[in-house]
C-alpha atoms as an extended CHARMM CRD file, in Angstrom:
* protein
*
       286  EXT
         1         1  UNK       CA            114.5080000000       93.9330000000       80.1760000000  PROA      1               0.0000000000
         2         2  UNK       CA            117.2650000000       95.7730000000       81.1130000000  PROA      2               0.0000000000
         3         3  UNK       CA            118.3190000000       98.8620000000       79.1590000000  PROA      3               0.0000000000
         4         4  UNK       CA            122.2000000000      100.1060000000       78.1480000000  PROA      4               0.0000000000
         5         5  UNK       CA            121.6170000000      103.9250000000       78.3130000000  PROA      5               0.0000000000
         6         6  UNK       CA            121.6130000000      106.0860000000       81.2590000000  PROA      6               0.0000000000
         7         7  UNK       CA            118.7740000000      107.6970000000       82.5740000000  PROA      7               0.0000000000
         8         8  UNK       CA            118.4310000000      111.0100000000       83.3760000000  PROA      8               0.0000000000
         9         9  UNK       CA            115.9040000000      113.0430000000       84.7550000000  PROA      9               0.0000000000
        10        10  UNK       CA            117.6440000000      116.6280000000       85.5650000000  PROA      10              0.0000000000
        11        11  UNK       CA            114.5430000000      118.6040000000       86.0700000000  PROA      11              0.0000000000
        12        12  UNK       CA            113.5320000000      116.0460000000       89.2370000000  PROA      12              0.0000000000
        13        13  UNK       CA            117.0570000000      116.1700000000       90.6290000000  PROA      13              0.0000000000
        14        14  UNK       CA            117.3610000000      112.3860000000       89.6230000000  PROA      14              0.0000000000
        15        15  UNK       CA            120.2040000000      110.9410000000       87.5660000000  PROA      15              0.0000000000
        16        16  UNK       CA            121.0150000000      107.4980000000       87.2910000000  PROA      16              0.0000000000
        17        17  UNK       CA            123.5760000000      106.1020000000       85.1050000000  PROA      17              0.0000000000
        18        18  UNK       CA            124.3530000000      101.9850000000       84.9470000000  PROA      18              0.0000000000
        19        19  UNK       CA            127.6450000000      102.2130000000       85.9710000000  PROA      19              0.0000000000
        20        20  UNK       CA            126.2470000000      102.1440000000       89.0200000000  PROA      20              0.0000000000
        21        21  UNK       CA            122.6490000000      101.0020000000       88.6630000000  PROA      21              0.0000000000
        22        22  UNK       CA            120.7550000000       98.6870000000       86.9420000000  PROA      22              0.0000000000
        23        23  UNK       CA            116.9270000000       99.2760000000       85.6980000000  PROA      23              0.0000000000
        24        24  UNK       CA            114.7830000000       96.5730000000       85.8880000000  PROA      24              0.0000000000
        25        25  UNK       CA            111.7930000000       97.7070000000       83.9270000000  PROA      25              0.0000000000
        26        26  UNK       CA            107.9680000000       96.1040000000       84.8740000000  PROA      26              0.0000000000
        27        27  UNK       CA            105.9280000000       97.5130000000       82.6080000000  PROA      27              0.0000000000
        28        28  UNK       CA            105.2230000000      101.0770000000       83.2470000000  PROA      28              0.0000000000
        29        29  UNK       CA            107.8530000000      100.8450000000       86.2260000000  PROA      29              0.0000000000
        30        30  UNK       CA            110.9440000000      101.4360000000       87.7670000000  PROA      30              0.0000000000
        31        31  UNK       CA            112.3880000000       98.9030000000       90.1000000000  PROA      31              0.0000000000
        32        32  UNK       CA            115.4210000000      100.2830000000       91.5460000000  PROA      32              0.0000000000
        33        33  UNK       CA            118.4810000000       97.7850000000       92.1360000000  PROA      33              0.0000000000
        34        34  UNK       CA            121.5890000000       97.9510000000       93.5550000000  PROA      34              0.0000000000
        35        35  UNK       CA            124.8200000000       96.3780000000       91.2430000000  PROA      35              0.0000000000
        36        36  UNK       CA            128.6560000000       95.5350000000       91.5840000000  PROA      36              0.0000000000
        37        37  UNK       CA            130.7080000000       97.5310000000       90.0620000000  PROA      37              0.0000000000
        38        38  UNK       CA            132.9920000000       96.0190000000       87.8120000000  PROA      38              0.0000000000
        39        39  UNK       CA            135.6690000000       96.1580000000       90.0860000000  PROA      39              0.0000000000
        40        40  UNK       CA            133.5160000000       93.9480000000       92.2890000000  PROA      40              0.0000000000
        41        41  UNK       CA            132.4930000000       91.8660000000       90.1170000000  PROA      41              0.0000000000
        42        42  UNK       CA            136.1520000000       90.9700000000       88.3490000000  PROA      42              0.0000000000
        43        43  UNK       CA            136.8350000000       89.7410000000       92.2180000000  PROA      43              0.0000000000
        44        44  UNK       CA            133.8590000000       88.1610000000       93.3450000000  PROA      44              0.0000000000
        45        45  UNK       CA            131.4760000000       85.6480000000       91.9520000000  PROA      45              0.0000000000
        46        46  UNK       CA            128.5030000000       87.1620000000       90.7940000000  PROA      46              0.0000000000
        47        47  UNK       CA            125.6220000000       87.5200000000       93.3740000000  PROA      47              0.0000000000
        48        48  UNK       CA            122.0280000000       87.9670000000       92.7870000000  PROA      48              0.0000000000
        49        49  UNK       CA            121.1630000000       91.8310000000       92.7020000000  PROA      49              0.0000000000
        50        50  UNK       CA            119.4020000000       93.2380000000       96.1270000000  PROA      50              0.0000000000
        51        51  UNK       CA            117.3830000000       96.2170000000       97.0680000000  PROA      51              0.0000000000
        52        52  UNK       CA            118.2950000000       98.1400000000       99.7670000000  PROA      52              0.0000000000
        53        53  UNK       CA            116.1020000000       97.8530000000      102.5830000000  PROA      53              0.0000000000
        54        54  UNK       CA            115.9380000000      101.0060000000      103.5370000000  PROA      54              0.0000000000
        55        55  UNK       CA            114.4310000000      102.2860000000      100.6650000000  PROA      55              0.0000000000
        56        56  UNK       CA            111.3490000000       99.7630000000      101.0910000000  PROA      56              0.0000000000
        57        57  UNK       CA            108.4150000000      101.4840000000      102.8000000000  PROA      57              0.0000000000
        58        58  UNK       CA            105.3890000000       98.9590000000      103.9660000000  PROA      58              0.0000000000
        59        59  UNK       CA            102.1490000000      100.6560000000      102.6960000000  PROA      59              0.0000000000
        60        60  UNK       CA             99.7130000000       98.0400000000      104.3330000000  PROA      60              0.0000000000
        61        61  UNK       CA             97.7780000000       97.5430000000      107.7650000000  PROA      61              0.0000000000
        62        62  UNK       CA             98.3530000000       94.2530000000      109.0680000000  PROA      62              0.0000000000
        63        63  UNK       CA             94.8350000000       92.1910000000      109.4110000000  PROA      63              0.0000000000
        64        64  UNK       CA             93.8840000000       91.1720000000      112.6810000000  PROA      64              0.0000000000
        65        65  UNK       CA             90.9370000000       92.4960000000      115.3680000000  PROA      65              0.0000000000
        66        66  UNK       CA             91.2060000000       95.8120000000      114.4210000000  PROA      66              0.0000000000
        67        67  UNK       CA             91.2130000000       96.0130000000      110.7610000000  PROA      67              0.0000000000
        68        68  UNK       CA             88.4730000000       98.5340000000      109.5860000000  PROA      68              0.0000000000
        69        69  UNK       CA             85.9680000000       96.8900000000      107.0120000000  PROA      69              0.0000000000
        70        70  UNK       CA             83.1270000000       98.6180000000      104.9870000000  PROA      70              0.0000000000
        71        71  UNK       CA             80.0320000000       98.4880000000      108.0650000000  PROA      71              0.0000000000
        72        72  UNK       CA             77.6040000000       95.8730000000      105.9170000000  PROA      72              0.0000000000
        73        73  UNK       CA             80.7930000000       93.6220000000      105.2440000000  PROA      73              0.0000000000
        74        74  UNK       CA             82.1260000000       90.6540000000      107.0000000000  PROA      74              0.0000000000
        75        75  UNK       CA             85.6200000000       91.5270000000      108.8870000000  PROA      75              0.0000000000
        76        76  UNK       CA             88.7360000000       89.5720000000      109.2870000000  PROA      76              0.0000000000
        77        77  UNK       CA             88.0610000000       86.3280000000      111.6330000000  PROA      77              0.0000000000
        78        78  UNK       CA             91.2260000000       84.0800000000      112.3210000000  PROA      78              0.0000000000
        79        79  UNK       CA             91.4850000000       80.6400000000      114.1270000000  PROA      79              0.0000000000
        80        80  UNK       CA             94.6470000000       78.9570000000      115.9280000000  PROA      80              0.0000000000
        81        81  UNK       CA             94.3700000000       74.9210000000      114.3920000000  PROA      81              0.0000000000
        82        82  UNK       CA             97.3260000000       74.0250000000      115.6100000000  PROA      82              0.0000000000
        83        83  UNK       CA             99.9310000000       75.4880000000      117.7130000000  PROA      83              0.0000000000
        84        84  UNK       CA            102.5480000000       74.2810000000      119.9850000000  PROA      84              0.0000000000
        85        85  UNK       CA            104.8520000000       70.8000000000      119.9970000000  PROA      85              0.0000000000
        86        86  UNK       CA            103.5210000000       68.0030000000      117.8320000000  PROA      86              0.0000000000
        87        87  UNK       CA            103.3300000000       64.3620000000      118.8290000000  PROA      87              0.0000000000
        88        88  UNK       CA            106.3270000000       64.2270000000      116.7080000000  PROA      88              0.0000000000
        89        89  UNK       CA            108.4230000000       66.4190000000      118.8450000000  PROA      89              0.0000000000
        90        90  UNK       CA            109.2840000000       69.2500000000      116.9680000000  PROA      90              0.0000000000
        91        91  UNK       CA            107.0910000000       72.4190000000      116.4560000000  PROA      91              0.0000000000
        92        92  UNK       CA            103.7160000000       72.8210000000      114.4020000000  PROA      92              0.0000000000
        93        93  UNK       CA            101.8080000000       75.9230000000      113.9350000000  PROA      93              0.0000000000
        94        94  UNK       CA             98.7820000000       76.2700000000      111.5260000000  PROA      94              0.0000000000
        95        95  UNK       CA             95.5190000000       78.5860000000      111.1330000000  PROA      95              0.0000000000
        96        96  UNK       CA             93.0380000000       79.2560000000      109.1820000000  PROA      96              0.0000000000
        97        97  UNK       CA             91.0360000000       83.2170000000      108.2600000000  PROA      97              0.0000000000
        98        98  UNK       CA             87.9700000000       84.7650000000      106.6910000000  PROA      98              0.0000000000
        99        99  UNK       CA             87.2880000000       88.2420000000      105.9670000000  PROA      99              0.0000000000
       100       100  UNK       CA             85.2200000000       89.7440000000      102.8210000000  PROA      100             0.0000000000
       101       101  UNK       CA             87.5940000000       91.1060000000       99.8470000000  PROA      101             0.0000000000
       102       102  UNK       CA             86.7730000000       94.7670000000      100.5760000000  PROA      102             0.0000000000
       103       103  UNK       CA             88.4550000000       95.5350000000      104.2940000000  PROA      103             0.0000000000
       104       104  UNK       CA             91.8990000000       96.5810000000      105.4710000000  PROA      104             0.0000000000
       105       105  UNK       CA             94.6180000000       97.5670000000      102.8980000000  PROA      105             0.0000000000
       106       106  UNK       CA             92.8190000000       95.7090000000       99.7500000000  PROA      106             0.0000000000
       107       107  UNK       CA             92.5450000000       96.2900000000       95.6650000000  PROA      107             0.0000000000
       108       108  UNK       CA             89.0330000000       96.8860000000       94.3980000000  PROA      108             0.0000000000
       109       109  UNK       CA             89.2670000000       95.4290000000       90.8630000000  PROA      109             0.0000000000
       110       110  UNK       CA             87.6000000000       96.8850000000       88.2400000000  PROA      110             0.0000000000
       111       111  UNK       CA             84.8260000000       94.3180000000       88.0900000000  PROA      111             0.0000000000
       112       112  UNK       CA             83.8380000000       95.8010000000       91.3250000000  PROA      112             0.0000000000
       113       113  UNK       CA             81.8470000000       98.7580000000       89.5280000000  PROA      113             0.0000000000
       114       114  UNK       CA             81.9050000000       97.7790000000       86.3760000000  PROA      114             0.0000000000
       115       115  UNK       CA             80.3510000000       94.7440000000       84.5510000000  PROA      115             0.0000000000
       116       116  UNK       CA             83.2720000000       92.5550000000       82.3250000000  PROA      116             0.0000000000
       117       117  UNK       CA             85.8990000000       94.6790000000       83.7310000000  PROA      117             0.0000000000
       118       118  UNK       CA             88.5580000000       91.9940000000       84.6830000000  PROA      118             0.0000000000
       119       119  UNK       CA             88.5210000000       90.4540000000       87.8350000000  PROA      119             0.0000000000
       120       120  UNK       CA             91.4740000000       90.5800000000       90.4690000000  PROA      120             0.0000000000
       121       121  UNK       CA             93.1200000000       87.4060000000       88.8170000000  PROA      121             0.0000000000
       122       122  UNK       CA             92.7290000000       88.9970000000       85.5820000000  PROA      122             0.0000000000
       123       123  UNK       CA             94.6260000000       92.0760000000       86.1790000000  PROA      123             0.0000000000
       124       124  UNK       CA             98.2330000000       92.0430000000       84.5230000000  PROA      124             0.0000000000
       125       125  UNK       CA            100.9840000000       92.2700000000       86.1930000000  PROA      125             0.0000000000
       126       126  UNK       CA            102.4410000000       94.7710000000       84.7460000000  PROA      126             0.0000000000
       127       127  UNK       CA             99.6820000000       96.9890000000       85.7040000000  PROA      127             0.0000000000
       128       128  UNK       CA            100.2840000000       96.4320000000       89.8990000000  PROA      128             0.0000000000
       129       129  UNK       CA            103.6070000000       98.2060000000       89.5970000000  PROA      129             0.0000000000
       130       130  UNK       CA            104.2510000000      101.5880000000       88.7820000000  PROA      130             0.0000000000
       131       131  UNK       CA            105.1910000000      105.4310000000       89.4040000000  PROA      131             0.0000000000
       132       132  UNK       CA            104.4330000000      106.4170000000       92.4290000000  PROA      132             0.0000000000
       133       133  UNK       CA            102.5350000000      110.1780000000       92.1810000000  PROA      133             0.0000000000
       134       134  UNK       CA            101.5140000000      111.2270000000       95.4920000000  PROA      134             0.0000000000
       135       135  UNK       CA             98.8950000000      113.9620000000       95.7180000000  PROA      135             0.0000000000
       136       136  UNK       CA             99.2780000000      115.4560000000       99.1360000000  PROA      136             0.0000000000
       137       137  UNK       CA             95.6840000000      117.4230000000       99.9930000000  PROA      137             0.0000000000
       138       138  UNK       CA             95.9980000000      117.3100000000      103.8670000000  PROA      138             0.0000000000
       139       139  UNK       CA             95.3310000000      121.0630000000      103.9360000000  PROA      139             0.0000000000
       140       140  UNK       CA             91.8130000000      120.6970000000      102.0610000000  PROA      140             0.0000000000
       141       141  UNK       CA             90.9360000000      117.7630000000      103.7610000000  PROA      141             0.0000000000
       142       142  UNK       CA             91.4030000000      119.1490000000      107.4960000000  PROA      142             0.0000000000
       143       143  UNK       CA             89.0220000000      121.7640000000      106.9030000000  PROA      143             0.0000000000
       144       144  UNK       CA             86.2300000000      119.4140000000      105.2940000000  PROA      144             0.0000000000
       145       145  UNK       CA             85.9400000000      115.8030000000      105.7940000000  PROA      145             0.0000000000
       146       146  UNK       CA             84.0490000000      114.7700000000      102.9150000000  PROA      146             0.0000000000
       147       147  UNK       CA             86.3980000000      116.4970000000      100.6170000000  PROA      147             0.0000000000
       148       148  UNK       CA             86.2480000000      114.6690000000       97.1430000000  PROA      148             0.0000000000
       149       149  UNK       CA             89.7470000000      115.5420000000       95.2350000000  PROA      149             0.0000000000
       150       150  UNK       CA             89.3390000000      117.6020000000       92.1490000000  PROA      150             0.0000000000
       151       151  UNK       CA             91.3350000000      117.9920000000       88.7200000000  PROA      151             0.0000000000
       152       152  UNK       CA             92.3720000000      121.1900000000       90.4220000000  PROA      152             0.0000000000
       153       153  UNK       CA             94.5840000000      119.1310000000       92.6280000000  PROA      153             0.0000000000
       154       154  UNK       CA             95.8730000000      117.2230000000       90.3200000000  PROA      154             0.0000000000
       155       155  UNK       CA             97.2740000000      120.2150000000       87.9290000000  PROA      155             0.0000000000
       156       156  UNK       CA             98.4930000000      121.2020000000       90.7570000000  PROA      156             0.0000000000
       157       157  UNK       CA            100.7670000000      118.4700000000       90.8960000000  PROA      157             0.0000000000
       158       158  UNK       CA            101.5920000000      118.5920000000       87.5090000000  PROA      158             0.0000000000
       159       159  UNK       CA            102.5840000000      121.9540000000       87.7840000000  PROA      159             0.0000000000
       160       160  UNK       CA            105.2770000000      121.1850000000       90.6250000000  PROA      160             0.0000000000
       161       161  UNK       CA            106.4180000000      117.5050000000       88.8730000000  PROA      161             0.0000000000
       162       162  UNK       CA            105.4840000000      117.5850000000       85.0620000000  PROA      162             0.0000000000
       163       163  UNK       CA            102.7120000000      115.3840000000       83.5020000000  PROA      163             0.0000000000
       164       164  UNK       CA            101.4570000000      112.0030000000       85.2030000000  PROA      164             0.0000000000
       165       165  UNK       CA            102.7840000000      109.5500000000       83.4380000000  PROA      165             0.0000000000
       166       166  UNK       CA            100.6860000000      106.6590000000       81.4170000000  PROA      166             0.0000000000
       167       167  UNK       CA            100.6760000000      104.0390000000       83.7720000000  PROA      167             0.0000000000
       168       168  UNK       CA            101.3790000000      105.6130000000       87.1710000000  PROA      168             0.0000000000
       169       169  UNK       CA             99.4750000000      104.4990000000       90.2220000000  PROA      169             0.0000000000
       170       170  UNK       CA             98.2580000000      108.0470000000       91.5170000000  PROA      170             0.0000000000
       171       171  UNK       CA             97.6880000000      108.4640000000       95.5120000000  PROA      171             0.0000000000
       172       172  UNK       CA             95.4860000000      110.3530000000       97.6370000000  PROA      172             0.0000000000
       173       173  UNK       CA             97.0800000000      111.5780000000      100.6820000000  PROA      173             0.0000000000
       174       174  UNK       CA             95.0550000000      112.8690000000      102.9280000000  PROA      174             0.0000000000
       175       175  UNK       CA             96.2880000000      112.3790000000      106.3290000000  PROA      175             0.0000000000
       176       176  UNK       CA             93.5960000000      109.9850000000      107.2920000000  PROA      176             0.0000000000
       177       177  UNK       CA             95.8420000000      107.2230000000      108.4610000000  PROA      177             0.0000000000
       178       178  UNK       CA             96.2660000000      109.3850000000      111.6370000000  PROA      178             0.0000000000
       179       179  UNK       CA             92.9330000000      107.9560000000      112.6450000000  PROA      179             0.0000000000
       180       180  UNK       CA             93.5630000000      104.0780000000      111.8640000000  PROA      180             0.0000000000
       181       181  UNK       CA             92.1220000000      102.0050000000      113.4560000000  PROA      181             0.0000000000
       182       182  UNK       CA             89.6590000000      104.4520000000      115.4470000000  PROA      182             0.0000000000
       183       183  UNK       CA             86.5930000000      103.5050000000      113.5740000000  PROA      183             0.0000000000
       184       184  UNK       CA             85.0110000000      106.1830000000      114.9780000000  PROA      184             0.0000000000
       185       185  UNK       CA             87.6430000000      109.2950000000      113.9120000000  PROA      185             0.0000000000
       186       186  UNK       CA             88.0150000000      106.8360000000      110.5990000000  PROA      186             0.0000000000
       187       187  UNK       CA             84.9010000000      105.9950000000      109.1360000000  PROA      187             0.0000000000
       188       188  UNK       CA             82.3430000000      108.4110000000      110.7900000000  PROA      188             0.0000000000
       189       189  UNK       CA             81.2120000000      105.9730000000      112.9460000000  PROA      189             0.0000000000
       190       190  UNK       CA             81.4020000000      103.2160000000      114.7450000000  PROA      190             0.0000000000
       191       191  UNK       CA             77.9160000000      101.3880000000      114.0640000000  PROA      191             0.0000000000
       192       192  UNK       CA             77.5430000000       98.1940000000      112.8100000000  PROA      192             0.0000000000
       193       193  UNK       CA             76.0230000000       98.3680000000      109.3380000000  PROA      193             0.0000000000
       194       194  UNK       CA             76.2010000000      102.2220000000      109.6670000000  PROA      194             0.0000000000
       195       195  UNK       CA             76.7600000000      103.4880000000      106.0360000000  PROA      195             0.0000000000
       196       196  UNK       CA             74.5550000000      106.4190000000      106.5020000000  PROA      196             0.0000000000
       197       197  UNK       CA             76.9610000000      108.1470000000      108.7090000000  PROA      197             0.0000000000
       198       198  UNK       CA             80.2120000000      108.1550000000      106.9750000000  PROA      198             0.0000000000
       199       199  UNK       CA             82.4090000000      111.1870000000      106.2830000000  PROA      199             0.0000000000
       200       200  UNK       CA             86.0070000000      110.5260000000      104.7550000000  PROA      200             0.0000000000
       201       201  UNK       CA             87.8620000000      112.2880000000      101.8630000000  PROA      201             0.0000000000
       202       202  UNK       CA             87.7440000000      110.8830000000       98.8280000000  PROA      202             0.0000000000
       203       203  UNK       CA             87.8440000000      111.2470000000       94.9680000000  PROA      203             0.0000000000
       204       204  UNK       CA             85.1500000000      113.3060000000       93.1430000000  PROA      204             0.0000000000
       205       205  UNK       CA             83.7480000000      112.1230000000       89.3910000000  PROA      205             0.0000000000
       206       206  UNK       CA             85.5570000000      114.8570000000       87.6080000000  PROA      206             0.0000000000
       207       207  UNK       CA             88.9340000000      113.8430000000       89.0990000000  PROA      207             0.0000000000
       208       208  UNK       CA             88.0960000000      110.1750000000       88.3740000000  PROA      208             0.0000000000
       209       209  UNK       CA             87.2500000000      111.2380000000       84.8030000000  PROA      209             0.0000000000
       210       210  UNK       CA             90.5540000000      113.3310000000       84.6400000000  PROA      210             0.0000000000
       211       211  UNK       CA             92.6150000000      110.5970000000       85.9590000000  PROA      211             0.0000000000
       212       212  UNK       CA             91.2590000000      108.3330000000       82.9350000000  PROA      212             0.0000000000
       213       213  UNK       CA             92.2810000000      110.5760000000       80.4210000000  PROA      213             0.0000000000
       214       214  UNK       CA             95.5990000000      110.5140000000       82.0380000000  PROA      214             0.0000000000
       215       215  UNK       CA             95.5240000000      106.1490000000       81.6130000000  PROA      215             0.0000000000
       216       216  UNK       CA             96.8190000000      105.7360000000       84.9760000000  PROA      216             0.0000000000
       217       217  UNK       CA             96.7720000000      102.3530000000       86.2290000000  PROA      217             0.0000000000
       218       218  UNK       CA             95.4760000000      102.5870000000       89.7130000000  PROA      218             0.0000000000
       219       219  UNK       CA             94.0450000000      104.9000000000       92.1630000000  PROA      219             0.0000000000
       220       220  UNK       CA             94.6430000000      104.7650000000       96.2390000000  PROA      220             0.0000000000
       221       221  UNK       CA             93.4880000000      106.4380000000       98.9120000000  PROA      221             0.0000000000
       222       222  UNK       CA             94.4290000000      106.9540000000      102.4830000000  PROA      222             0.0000000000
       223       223  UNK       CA             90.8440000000      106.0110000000      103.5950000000  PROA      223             0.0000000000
       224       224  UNK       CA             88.1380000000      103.2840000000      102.9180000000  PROA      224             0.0000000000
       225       225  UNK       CA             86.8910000000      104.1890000000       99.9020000000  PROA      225             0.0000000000
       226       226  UNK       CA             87.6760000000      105.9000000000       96.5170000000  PROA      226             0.0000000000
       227       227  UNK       CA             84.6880000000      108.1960000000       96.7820000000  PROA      227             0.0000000000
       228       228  UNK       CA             84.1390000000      110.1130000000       99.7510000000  PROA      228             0.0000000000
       229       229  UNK       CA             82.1500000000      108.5220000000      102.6410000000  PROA      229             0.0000000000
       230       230  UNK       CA             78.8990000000      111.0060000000      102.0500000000  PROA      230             0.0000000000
       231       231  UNK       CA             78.8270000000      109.5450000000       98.6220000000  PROA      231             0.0000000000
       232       232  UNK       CA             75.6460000000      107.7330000000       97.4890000000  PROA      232             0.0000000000
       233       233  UNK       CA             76.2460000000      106.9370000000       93.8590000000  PROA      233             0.0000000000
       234       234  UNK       CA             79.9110000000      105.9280000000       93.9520000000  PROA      234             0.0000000000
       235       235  UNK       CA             80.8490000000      107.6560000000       90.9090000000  PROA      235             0.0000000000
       236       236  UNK       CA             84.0830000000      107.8460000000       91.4250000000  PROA      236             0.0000000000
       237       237  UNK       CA             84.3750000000      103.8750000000       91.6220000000  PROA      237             0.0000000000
       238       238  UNK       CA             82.1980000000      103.5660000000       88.5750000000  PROA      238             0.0000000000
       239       239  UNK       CA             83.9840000000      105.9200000000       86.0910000000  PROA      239             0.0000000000
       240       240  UNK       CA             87.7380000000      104.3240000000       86.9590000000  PROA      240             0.0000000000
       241       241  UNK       CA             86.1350000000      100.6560000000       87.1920000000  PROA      241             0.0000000000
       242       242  UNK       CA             84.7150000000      101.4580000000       83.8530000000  PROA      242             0.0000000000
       243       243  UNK       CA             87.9240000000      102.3950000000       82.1880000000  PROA      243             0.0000000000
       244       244  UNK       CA             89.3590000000       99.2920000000       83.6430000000  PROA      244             0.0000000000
       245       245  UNK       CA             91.4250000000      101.4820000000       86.2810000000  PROA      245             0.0000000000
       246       246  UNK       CA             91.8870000000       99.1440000000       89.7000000000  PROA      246             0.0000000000
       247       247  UNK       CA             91.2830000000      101.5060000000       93.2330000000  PROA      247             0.0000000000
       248       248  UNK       CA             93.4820000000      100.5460000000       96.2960000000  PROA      248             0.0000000000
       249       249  UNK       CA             92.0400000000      101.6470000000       99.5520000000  PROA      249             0.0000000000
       250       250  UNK       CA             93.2410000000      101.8500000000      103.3700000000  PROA      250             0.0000000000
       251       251  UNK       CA             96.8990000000      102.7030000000      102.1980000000  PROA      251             0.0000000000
       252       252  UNK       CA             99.3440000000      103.1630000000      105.0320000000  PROA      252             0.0000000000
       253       253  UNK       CA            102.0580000000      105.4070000000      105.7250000000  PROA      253             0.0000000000
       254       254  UNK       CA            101.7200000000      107.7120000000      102.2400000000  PROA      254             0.0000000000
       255       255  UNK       CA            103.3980000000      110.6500000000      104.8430000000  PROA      255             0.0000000000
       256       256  UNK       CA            106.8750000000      108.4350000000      104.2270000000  PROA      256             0.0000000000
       257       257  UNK       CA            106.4750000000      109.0290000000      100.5570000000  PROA      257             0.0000000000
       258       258  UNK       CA            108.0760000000      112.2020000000       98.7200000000  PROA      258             0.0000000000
       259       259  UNK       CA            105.3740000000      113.5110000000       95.9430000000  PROA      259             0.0000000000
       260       260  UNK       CA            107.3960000000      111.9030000000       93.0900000000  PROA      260             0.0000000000
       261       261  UNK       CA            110.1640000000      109.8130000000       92.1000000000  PROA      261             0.0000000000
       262       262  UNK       CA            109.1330000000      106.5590000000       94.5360000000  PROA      262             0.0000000000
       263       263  UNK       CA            107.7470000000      103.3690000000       92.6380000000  PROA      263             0.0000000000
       264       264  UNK       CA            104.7030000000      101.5760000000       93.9540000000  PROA      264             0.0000000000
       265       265  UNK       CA            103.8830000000       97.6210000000       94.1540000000  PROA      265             0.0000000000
       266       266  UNK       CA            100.5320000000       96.5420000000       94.7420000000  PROA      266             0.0000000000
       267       267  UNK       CA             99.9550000000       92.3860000000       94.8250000000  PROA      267             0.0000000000
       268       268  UNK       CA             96.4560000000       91.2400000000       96.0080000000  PROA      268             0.0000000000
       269       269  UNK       CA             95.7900000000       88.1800000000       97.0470000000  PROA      269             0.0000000000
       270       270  UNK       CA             94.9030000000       86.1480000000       93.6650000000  PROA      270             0.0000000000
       271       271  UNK       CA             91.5180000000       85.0820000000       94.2160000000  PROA      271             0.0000000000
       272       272  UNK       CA             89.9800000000       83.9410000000       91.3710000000  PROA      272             0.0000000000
       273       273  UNK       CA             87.3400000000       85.5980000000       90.2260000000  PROA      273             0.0000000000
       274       274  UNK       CA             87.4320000000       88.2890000000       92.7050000000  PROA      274             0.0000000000
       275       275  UNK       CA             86.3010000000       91.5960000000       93.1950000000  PROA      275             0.0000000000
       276       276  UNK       CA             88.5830000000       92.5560000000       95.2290000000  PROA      276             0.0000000000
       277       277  UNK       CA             91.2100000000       91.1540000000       97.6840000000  PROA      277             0.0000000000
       278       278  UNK       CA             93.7230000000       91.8480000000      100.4660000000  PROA      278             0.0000000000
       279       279  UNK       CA             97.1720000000       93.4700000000       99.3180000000  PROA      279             0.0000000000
       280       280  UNK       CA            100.3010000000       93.7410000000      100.1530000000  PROA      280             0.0000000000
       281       281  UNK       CA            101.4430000000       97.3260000000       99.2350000000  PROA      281             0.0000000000
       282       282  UNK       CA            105.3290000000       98.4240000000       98.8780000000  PROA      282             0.0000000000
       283       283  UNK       CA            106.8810000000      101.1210000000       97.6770000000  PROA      283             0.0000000000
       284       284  UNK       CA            110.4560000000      101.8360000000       96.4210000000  PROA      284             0.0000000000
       285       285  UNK       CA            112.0080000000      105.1290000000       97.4970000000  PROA      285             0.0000000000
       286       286  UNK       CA            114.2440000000      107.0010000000       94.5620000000  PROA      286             0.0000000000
């Protein structure tokens, strides 16, 4: 739907007016695009609108050899079939993969923790895109590498950007893509089927429960899980799975993201059925 009005947001420094813009709304988000202006568009035909590519930042590990799965869970296997000239002449490449939903950059849907939560298929669109709010707790997390994120860091951010918006898709940055793909520096350790070991940031129960009564639409982190990697009883997943909040783990690049004003896309893989699934993750700078 797009809207007549300008926008204005003076007390981020962000003001957008049509003239010049126009705002595609998807559900709770922003898609930025660019438009003619009317000058342009009296002389020239009209032209299906673009974003600007350098406002597109790739939040997502590729899969391949090195892609860091959970230690009990298959990880990514793929096969040349075909590759090279066909007996046809021209050229013919095909392969096939396998990897369990819960490795690399991937969405845990809330049926993950949660029983009759929806499933990855299930998830509306509307709900994989988003404001971008990007809690930055590199600080905290240098110091201790379990650190679980508290509501603490959270008003924080409220206090420097206003309230979190219904809807948003609310990041953990904690500098832990430095590591990728050192499993070692990553996960804890390096030991197949290892989960005894693990020490990562992640988020603790009462920022999980804070985050609900916010109605945010996602949670990611900068690591492999949404609780931190000393956690035993997962609350974390269980209290946003509950509320029928998705998690997005093994994010890339969150240091090329400003705090606020960015929009985030998150499309898994739609597996039916699925607890979770590899995703592509984008972001739109303001």
């Amino acid at each position: 739907m797009i809207h007549t009005q300008a926008w204005s947001r003076p007390e981020r420094g962000l003001q957008l007016t049509l003239s010049t813009r126009l705002i595609l709304l998807v559900g709770p988000g922003l898609v930025l695009f660019n438009s003619p202006s009317k000058a342009q568009q009296a002389s020239a035909p009209p032209t299906a609108p673009t974003i600007q590519s350098s406002k597109l930042v790739d939040l997502t590990y590729s899969f391949g050899k090195e892609t860091i799965y959970w230690p009990t869970d298959p990880s990514f296997s793929w096969k040349s079939l075909k590759w090279g000239p066909s007996p046809g002449g021209y050229w013919y490449a095909s392969a096939s993969f396998s990897a369990s939903e819960h490795g690399g950059t991937h969405l845990d849907s809330p049926i993950h923790f949660a029983e009759k939560q929806p499933t990855v298929d299930q998830i509306p669109l509307s709900q994989l895109v988003g404001p971008a709010v990007v809690v930055n707790v590199q600080a905290e997390c240098e110091k201790q590498r379990d650190y679980a994120l508290l509501p603490r860091d959270l008003e924080a951010w409220e206090q420097r950007h206003g309230p979190i918006p219904a809807g948003a898709i609310v990041l953990m940055h904690s500098g832990w893509g430095r590591y990728w793909p050192d499993k070692t520096r990553y996960l804890g350790t390096n030991r197949p089927r290892d989960t005894k070991t693990l020490h990562f940031p992640g988020l603790s129960r009462e920022a999980a429960e804070w985050l609900v009564k916010r109605k945010v639409a996602g949670v990611g982190v900068d690591t492999a899980s949404l609780d931190p990697g000393s956690s035993r009883e997962f609350m974390a997943h269980r209290v946003l799975n509950g509320a029928g909040i998705y998690g997005i783990e093994n994010v890339a690049n969150l240091e090329k993201l400003p705090e606020a004003g960015a929009t985030l896309l998150a499309l898994p893989m739609k597996i039916e059925g699925g607890s979770g699934a590899p995703t592509r993750v984008i972001a739109i700078l303001p």
